[in-house]
TITIZA-41359 format. One record per residue (C-alpha): residue number from 1; residue in one letter; x negated, y, z. Coordinates in pm, whole numbers, plus 50000, padded with zeros to 5 digits. Layout:
<rs>
R  NUM  a  X  Y  Z
...
</rs>
This chain:
<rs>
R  1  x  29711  43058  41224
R  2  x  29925  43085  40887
R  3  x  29959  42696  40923
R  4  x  30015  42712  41274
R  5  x  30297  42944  41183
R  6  x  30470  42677  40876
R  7  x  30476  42438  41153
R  8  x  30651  42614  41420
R  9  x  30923  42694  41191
R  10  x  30987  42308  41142
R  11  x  31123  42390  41500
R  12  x  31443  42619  41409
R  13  x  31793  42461  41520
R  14  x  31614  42227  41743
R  15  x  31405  42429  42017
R  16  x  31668  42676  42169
R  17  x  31657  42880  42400
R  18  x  31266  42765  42385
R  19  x  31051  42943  42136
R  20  x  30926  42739  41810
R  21  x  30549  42716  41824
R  22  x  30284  42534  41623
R  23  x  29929  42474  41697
R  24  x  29628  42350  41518
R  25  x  29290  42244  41670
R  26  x  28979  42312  41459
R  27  x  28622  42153  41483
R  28  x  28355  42221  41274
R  29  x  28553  42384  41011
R  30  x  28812  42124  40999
R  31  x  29179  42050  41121
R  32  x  29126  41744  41334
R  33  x  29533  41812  41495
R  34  x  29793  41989  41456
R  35  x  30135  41961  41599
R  36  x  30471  42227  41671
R  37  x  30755  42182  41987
R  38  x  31008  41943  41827
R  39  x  31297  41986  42015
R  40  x  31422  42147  42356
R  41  x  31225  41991  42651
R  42  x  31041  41758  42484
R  43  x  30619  41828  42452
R  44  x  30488  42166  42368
R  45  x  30297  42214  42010
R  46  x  29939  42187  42191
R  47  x  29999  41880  42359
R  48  x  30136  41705  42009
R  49  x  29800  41900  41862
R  50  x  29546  41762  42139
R  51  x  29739  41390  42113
R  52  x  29664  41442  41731
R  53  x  29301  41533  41820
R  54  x  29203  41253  42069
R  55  x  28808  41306  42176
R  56  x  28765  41590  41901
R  57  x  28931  41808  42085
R  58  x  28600  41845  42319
R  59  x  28420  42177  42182
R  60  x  28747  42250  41902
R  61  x  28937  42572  41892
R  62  x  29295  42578  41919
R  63  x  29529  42783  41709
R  64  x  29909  42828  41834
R  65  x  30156  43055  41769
R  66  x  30220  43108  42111
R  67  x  30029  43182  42452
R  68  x  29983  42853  42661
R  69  x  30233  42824  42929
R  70  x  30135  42808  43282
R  71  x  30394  42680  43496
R  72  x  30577  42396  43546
R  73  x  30904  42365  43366
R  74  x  31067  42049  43190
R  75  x  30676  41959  43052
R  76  x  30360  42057  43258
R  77  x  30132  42325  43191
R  78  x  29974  42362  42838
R  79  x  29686  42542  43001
R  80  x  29606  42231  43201
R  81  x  29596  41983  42926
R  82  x  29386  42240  42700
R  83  x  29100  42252  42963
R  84  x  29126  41881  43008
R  85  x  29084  41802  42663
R  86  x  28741  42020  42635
R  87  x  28917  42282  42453
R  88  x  28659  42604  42408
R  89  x  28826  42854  42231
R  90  x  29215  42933  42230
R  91  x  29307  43134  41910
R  92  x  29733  43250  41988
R  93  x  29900  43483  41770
R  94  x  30101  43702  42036
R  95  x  30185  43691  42433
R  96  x  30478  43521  42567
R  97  x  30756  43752  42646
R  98  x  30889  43511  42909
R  99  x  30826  43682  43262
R  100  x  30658  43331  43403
R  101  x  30422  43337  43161
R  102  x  30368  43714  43022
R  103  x  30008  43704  43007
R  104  x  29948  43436  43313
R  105  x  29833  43158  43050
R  106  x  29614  43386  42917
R  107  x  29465  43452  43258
R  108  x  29464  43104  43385
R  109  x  29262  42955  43052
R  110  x  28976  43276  43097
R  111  x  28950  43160  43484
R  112  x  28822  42811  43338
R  113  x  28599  42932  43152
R  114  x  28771  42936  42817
R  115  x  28747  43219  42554
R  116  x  29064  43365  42434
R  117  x  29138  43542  42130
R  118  x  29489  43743  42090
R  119  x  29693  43937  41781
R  120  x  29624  43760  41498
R  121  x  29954  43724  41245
R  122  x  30107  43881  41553
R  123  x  30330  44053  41357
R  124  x  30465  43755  41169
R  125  x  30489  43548  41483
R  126  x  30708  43768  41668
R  127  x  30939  43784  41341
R  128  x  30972  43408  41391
R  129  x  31086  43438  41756
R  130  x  31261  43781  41750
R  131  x  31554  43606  41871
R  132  x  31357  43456  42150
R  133  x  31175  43775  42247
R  134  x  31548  43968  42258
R  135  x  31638  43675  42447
R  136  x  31366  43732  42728
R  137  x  31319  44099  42716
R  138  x  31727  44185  42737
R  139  x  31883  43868  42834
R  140  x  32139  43858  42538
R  141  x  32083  43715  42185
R  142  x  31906  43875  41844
R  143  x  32247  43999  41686
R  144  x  32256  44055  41283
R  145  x  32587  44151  41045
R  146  x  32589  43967  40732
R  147  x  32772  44137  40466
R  148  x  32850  44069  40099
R  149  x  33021  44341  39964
R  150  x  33070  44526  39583
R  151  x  32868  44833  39505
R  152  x  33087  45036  39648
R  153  x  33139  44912  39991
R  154  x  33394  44599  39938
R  155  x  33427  44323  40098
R  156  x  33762  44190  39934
R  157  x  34010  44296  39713
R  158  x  34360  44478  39841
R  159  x  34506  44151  39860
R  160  x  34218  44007  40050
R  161  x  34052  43769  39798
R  162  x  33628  43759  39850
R  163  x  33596  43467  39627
R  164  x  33307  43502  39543
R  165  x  33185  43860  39537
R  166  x  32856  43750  39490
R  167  x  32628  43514  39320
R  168  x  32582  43102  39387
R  169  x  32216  43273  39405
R  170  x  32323  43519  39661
R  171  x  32483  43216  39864
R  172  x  32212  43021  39866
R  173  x  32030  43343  40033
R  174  x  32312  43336  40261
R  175  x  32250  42979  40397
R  176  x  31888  42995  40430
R  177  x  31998  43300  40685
R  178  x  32260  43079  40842
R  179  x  31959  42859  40906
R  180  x  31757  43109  41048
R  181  x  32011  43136  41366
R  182  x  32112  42989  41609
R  183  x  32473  43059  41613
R  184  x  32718  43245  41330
R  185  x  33005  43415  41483
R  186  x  33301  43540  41288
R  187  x  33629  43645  41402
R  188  x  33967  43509  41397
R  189  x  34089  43684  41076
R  190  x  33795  43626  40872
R  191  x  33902  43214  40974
R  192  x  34286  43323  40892
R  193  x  34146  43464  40553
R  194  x  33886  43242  40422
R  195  x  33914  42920  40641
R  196  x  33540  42859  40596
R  197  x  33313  42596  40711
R  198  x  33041  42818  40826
R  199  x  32774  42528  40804
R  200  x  32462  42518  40640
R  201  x  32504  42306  40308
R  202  x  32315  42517  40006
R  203  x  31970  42458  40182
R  204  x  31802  42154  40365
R  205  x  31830  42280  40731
R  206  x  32016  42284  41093
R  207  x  32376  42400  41110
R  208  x  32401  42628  41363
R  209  x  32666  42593  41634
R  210  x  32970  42778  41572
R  211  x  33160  43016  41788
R  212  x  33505  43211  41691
R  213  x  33621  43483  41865
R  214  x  34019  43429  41898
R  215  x  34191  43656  42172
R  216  x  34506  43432  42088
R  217  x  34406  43126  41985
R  218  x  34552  43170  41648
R  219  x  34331  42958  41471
R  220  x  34481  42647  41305
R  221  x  34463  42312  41413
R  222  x  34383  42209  41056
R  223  x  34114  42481  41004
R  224  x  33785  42345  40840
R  225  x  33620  42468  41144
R  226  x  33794  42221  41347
R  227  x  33876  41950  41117
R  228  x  33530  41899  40951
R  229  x  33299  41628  41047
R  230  x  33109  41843  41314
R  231  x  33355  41998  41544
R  232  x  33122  41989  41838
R  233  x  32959  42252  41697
R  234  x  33238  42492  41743
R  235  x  33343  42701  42041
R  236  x  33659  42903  42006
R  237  x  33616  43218  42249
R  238  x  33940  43356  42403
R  239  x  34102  43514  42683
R  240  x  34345  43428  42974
R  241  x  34683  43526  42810
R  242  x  34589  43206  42532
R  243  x  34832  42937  42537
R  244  x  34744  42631  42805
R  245  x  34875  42385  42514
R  246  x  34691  42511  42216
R  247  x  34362  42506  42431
R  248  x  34393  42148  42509
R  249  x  34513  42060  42138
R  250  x  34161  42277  42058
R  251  x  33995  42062  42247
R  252  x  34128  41732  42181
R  253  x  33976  41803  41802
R  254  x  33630  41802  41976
R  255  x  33584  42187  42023
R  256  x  33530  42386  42300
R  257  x  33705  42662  42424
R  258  x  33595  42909  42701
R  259  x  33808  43174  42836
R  260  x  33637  43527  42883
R  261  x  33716  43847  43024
R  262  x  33939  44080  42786
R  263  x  33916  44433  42717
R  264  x  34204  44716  42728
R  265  x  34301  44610  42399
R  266  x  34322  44239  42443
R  267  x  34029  44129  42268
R  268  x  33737  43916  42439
R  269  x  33491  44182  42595
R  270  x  33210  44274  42460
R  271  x  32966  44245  42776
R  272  x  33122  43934  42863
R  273  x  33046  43778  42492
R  274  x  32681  43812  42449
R  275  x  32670  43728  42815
R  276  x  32816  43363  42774
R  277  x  32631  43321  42461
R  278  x  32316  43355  42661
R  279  x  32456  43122  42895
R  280  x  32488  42862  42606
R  281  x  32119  42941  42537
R  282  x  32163  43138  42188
R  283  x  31886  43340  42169
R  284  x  32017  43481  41776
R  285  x  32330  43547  41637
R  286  x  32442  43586  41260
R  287  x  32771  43754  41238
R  288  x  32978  43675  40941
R  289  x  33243  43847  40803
R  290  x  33549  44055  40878
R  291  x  33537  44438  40922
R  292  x  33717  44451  41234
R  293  x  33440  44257  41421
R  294  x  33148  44438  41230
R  295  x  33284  44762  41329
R  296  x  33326  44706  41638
R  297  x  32971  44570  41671
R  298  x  32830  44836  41541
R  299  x  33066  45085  41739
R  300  x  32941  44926  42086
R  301  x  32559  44956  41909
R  302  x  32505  44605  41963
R  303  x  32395  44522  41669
R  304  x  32008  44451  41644
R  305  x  31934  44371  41228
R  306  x  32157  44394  40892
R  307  x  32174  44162  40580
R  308  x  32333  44331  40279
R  309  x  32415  44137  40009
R  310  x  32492  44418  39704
R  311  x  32709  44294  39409
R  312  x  32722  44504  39051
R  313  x  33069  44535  39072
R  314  x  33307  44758  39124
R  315  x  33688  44735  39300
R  316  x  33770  45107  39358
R  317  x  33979  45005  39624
R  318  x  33980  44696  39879
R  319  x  33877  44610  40232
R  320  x  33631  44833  40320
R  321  x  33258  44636  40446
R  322  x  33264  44888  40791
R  323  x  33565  45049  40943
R  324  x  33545  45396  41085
R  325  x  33239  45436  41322
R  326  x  33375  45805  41434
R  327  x  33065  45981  41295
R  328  x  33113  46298  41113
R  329  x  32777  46401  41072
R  330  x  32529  46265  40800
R  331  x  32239  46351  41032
R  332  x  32414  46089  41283
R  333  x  32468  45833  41046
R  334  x  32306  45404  41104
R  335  x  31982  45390  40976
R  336  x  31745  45103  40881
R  337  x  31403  45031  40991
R  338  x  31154  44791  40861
R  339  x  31384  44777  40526
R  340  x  31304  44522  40311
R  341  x  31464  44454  39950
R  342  x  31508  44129  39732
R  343  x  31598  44112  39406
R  344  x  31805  43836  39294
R  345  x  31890  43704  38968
R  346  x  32231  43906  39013
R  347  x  32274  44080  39304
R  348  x  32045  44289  39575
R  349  x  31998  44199  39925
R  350  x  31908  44503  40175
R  351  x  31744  44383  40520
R  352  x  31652  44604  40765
R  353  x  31676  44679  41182
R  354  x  31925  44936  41295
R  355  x  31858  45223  41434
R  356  x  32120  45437  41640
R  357  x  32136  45777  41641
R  358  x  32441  45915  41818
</rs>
């Protein structure tokens, strides 16, 4: 199952809004296939393993990540193939959260006769697809706030420089986490600011695509965002009152724009974000920068996971990492669940799922 699990991840960036799975078929106390779902609505991992296998399938068990599916969807059903093949024994680390499969593959491959084990690594393979799982149990993405901020809550300087409050180490952490998403999201002034690239370039992986929250469209034609060599990977997110002209100037440099809802103070609204995300099939979310959109993500308690990147050093005064979350009352205050801490050469990073208690 552990190698079941490194080959579903070769999925991430590529599988979305589909789960990554892997799956290995063993026979007499050897692999004799293995294979993981390469890319949205091409084959499923057990059909790559049992291609893989051939005739030694007959009498195997079969590892995967992931229970069999069922139905019919863009491929046919897993469950079919498995019995087909002579398949004995399916091994899967954890049920499918989707509702049209949610325990029916299960079911199905017991009704031919075949034995079915459950739970094992479960834990680690619904870490894998959390974003999936959020995806099918709530309908809107995994959300997590990236920070990188000084020991004592900074995120830049009084005059707004951030470059680079922590370590080349600490941004190499930063990218693998890009990579781990499906989309980063960031808001207009953190693009005003710090006119990144928000692509994935410290680390051998997937960029994710790109969205920008803009209310105004006040992003610049020339921003790296926009300019770079991927600019379908963008989507600028604004609302009716943007101007017609800069929209079609937007999209003329090969982005997208969609126009949302806005709220009473003239920002995109909140609801209507996560919903069009999940319309665009992003099942996770890494929010970058800027403490007006992490506060307010936090404020509306939409926030499902946190990634705190903790520099030794000290500004004393600066851009604070959160705004004001109205809470006057320690016992009130975010906590973390599940915490887990890294050391790196330089700096700290603090990951954890929020919990809300107000």
């Amino acid at each position: 199952m552990s190698q079941a699990l490194k080959l579903a991840a070769k999925g991430r960036g590529m599988v979305s809004p589909n789960p990554m799975v892997g799956a290995v078929i063993v026979k007499d106390g050897r692999v004799v296939g293995e294979g993981f779902h390469q890319k949205f609505g091409g084959a499923h991992a057990e059909v790559h393993a049992l291609e893989m296998a051939g005739d030694a399938a007959e009498g195997a068990t079969l590892y995967v990540t992931l229970e069999p599916c069922a139905h019919q969807g863009k491929t046919g059903p897993c469950v079919d193939r498995i019995f087909a093949a002579g398949i004995v024994e399916v091994v899967a680390a954890m049920q499918d959260p989707n509702p049209i499969v949610n325990g029916l593959g299960f079911q199905r491959l017991r009704s031919m006769g075949i034995q079915v084990r459950s739970g094992i690594l479960e834990a680690e393979a619904a870490d894998l697809n959390a974003g999936y799982t959020k995806f099918m149990r709530s309908g809107r993405p995994l959300i997590t706030l990236k920070i990188a901020q000084t020991l004592d809550g900074r995120i830049a300087t009084s005059s707004g420089h951030s470059k680079w409050i922590t370590s080349k180490e600490s941004r190499v952490e930063a990218h693998r986490l890009r990579a781990q998403h499906d989309a980063l999201l960031v808001g207009i002034n953190t693009v005003l600011a710090d006119d990144p690239q928000l692509t994935v370039r410290m680390v051998e992986a997937v960029s994710p695509h790109r969205i920008v929250l803009d209310s105004q469209l006040r992003i610049p034609l020339d921003a790296q965002i926009l300019s770079d060599d991927a600019p379908f990977l963008t989507t600028v997110l604004t609302t009716a009152s943007a101007s017609r002209e800069k929209i079609v100037r937007i999209q003329e440099k090969g982005a997208s724009v969609l126009v949302l809802p806005e709220d009473e103070r003239g920002w995109v609204e909140s609801a209507g974000l996560w919903r069009k995300l999940a319309e665009l099939g992003v099942t996770s979310v890494l929010i970058e920068g800027g403490n007006t959109l992490a506060t307010a993500c936090l404020k509306t308690k939409v926030i499902d996971r946190i990634a705190s990147f903790i520099a030794p050093k000290v500004l004393g005064s600066g851009i604070d990492a959160i705004g004001d979350l109205g809470i006057r009352n320690i016992n009130n205050a975010i906590q973390l669940e599940r915490v887990e801490y890294k050391i790196l050469p330089v700096d700290i990073l603090v990951q954890g799922w929020v919990k809300y208690l107000m």
